[in-house]
C-alpha positions as CSV (number, residue, x, y, z in Angstrom):
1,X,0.0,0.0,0.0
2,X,1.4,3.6,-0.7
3,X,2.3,5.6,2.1
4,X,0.0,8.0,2.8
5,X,3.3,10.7,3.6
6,X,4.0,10.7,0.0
7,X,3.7,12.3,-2.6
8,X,1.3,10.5,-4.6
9,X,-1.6,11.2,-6.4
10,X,-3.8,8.1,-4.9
11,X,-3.8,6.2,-1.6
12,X,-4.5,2.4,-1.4
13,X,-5.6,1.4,2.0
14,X,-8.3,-1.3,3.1
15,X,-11.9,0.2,3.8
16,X,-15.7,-1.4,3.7
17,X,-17.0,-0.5,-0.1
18,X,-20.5,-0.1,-0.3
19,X,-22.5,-0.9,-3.6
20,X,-24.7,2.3,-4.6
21,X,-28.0,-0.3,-5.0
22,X,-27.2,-0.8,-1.1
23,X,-26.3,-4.4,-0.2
24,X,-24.0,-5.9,2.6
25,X,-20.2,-3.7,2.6
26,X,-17.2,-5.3,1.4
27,X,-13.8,-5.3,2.8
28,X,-11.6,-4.0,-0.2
29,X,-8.7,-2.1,-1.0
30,X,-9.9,0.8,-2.2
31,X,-7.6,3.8,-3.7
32,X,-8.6,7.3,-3.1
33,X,-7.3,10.6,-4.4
34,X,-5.2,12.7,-2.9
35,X,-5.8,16.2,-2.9
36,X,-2.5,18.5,-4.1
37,X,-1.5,20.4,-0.6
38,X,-1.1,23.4,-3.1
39,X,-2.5,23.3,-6.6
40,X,-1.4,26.7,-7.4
41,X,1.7,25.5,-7.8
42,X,1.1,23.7,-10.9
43,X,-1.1,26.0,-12.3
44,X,1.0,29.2,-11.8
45,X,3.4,27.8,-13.5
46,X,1.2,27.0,-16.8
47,X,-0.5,30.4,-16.5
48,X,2.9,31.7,-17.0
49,X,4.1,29.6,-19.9
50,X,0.9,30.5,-21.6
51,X,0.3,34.3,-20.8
52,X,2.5,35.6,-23.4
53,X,1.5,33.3,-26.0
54,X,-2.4,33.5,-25.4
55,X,-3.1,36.4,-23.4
56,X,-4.5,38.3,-26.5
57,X,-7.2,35.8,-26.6
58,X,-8.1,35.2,-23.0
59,X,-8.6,38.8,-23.5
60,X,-11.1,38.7,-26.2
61,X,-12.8,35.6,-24.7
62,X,-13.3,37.7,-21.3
63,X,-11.5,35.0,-18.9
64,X,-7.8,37.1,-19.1
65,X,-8.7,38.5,-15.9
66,X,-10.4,35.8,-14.0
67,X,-7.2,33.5,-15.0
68,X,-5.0,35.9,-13.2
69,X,-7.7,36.4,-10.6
70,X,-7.3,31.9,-9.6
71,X,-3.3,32.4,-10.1
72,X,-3.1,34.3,-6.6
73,X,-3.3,32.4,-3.4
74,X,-5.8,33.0,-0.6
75,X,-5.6,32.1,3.2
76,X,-8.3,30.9,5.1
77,X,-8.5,32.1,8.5
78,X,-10.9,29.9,10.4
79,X,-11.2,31.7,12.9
80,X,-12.5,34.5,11.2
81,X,-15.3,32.6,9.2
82,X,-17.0,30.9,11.7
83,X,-17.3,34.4,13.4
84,X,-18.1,35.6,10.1
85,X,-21.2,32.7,9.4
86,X,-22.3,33.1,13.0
87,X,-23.7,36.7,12.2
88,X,-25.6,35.4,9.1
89,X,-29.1,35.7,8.8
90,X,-30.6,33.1,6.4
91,X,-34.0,35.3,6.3
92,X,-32.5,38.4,5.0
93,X,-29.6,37.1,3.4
94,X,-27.5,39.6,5.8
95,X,-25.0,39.9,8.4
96,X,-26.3,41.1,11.5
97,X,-23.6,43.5,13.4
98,X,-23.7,45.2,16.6
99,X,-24.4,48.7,14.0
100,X,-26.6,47.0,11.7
101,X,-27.1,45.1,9.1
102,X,-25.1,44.6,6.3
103,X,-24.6,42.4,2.9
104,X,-22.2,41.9,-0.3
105,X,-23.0,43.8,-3.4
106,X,-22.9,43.3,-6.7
107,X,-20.8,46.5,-6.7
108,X,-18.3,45.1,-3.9
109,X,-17.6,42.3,-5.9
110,X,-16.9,44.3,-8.8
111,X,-14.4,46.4,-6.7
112,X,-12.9,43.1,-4.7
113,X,-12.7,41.3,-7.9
114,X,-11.9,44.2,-10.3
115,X,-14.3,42.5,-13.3
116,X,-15.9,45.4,-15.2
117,X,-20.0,44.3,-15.4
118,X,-20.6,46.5,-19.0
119,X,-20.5,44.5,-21.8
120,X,-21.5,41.3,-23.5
121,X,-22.6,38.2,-21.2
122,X,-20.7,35.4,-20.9
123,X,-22.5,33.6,-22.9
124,X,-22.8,35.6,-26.0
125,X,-20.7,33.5,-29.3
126,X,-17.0,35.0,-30.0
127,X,-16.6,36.3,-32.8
128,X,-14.6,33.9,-35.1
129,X,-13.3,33.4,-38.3
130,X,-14.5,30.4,-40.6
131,X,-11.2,28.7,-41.6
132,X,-13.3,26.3,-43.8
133,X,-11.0,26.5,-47.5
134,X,-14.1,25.1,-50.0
135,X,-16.1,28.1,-48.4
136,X,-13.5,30.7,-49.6
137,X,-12.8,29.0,-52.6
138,X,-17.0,28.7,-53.4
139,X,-17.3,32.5,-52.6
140,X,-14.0,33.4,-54.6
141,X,-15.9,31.9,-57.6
142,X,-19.1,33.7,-57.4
C-alpha cells in the first residue's frame, strides 16, 4: 500500500465498499485521491508559460482577468469565518452586526474582484473566423 506521507496522487488502503443499490459492505482495497496540498503550484506555473502566448485571446474571450484572478493564493482564517457565518441571517440574506445590518454587493464584488460588469454576457458566441477553404474558394468563384 502507498504511504500516505507521500507524494502521490492516490492512496491504497483497506476500507468497507458499499455498492450504490445498497447491499452488505465489502472489505476491499480501495484507492482514493489525494488532494494537491497546493494546486497553485502547478497551475501558476502553466499560467505563466501560456500568458504571453495567449493572453491576446483570453482577453477577447473575457476569462484574461479571471485567469490571473485563480493564479493568486488565498488564506483561510478559520477563525475569522466561523465568526463571520455566526452573524448570518438566512431570512434576510444579511450579516447582522452590533451597527446593523449589512450584505455583499454586486458592486463590492466588482471592486474586490476588479471584473468590469458592462459589456456582452458570458454567454454571447465570440466572434470567429471560418477557416473552412471550399467556403472561400465557393465565394472566390461567385
Amino acid at each position: 500500500m502507498a504511504d500516505p506521507g507521500e507524494d502521490t496522487i492516490f492512496e491504497e488502503r483497506e476500507e468497507n465498499m458499499v455498492s450504490p443499490t445498497g447491499g452488505k459492505p465489502t472489505l476491499r482495497i480501495a484507492r482514493f485521491s489525494n488532494p494537491q496540498r497546493y494546486p497553485q503550484k502547478g497551475w501558476q506555473t502553466w499560467v505563466d508559460q501560456l500568458k504571453p502566448l495567449y493572453q491576446q485571446t483570453w482577453k477577447k474571450a473575457g476569462i484574461y482577468e479571471a485567469i490571473l484572478a485563480s493564479t493568486y493564493q488565498t488564506l483561510r482564517h478559520n477563525d475569522l469565518v466561523i465568526a463571520l457565518a455566526e452573524r448570518w441571517c438566512i431570512e434576510t440574506n444579511t450579516f447582522i452586526f452590533p451597527w446593523g445590518e449589512a450584505t455583499v454587493s454586486l458592486e463590492d464584488m466588482v471592486v474586490l474582484g476588479g471584473y468590469s460588469v458592462l459589456g456582452d454576457p458570458v454567454f454571447s458566441p465570440l466572434y470567429y473566423i471560418r477557416l473552412d477553404p471550399s467556403s472561400s474558394k465557393s465565394d472566390q468563384s461567385s
